[in-house]
C-alpha positions in Angstrom: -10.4 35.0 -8.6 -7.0 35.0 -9.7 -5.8 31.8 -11.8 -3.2 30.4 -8.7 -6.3 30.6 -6.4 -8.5 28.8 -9.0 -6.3 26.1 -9.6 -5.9 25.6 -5.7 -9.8 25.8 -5.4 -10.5 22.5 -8.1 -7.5 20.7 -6.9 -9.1 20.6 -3.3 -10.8 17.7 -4.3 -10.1 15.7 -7.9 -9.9 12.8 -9.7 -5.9 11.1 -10.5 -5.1 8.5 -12.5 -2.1 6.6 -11.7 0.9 7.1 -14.4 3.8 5.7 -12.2 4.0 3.1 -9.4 7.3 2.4 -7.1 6.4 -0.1 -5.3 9.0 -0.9 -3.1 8.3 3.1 -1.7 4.9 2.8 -1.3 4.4 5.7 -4.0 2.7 6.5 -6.7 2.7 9.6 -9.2 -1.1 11.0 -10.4 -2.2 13.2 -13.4 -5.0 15.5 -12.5 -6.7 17.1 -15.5 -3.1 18.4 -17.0 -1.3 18.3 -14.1 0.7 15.5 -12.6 1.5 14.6 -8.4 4.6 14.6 -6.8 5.4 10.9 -5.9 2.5 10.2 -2.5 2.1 7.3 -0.3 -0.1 4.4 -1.6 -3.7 4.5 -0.2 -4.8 1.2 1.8 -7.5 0.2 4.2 -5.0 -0.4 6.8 -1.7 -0.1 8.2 -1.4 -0.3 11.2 -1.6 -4.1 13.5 -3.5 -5.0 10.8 -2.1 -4.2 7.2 -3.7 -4.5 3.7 -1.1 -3.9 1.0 -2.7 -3.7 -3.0 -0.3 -2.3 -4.8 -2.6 -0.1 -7.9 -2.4 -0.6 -11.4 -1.3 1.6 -14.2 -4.0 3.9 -15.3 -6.4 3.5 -12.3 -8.2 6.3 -11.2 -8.1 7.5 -7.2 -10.1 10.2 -5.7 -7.7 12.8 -4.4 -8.0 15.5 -1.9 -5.1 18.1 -1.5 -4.9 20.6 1.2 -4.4 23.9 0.6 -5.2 22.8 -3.4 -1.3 22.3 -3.5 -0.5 18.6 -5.8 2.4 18.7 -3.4 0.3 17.1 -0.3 -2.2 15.0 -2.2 -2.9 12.4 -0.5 -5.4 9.6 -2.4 -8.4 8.5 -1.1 -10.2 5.5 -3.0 -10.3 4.1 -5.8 -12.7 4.6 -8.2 -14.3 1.9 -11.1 -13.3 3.2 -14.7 -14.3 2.5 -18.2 -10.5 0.9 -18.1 -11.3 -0.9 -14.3 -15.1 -1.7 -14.6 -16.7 -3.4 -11.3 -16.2 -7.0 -11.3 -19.9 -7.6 -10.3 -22.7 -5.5 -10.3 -25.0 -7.5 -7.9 -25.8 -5.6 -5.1 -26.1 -8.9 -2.5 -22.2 -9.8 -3.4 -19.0 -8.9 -1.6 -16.7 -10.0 -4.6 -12.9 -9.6 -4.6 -11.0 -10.4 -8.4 -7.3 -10.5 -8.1 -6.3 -10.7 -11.5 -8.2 -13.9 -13.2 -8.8 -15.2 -9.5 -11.4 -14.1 -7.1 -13.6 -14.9 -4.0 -17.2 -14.1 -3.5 -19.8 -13.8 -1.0 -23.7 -13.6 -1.6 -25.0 -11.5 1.7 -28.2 -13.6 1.0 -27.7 -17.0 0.7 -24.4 -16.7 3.0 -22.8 -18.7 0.5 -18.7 -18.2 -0.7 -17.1 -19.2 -4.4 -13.2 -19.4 -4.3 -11.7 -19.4 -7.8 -8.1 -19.9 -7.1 -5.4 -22.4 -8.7 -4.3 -23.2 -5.0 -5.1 -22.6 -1.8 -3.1 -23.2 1.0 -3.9 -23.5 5.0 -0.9 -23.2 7.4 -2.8 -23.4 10.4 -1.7 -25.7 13.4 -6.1 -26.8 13.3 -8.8 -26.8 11.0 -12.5 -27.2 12.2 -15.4 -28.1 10.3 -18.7 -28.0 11.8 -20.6 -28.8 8.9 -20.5 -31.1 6.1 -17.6 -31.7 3.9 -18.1 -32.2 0.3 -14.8 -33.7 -2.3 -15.8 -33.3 -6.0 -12.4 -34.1 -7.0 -9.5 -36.4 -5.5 -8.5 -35.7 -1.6 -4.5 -36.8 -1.1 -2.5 -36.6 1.9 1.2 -37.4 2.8 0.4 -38.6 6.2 -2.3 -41.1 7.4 -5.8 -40.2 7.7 -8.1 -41.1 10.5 -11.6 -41.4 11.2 -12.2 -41.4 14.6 -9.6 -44.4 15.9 -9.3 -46.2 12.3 -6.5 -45.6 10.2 -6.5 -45.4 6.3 -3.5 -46.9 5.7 -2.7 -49.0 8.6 -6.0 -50.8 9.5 -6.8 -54.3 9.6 -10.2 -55.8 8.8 -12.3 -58.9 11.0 -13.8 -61.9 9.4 -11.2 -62.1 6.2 -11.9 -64.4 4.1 -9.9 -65.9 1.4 -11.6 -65.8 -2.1 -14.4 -63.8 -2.9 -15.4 -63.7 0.2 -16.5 -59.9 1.9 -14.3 -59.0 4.8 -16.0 -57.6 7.5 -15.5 -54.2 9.2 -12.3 -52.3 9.8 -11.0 -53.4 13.2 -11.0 -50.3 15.6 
């Protein structure tokens, strides 16, 4: 086997690490063993009605396949955990996400989720709950809050007593 066809043959299927990112072209450069890639699209789990854009990190390794063995039409696969990008869990009964010092996690068991975020906002016309609601902390709003027909800010109570006197309910 000649050295051309070799070289073809391992670069089939190989492991790149990512030593340039452009972003804004949705490319990235590889080095295979001593060879580097062309610039080639950034992988992603989707991209079509739905999108997931991650854009990868310096020195984070991708599987790679390349047809014909030519760097010219690698195209990367996955990612793959390094001694630089360890796992960020190793339970095997947790879906976990980290995103930089933030991440979200899911036990498969228990069913249960853990946001760690420094903000989190909804922009959706209607939330639901169907359970419980739980505030550890302080819950603000700009605009009145209602339960059922009684308003926060605006309600009035019956049986007002001057004094130290208990006033009775809030009127409905």
């Amino acid at each position: 086997m000649t050295n051309q066809l070799l070289r073809q043959f391992q670069n089939l299927s190989s492991i790149g690490t990512v030593i340039a990112i452009d972003a804004s072209a949705w490319k990235i450069r590889l080095k295979i063993d001593e060879n580097e890639t062309d610039w080639i699209p950034i992988p992603t789990m989707a991209a079509g009605v739905v999108k997931i854009w991650r854009c990868p990190s310096l020195g984070e390794q991708f599987s790679v396949s390349a047809q014909g063995g030519e760097l010219t039409s690698a195209v990367p696969q996955i990612s793959l955990f390094s001694d630089a990008f360890p796992p960020p869990s190793t339970d095997p009964n947790e879906v976990f996400v980290q995103i930089g010092e933030h991440f979200f996690s899911v036990n498969i068991e228990s069913g249960e989720a853990l946001f760690k975020l420094n903000k989190c906002t909804f922009d959706v016309p209607e939330t639901v709950f169907t359970g419980t609601v739980h505030a550890e902390k302080a819950i603000s709003s700009a605009e009145d809050i209602k339960a059922k027909t009684i308003s926060l800010v605006e309600h009035g109570h019956l049986n007002v007593q001057n004094g130290n006197g208990v006033s009775g309910a809030p009127k409905p």
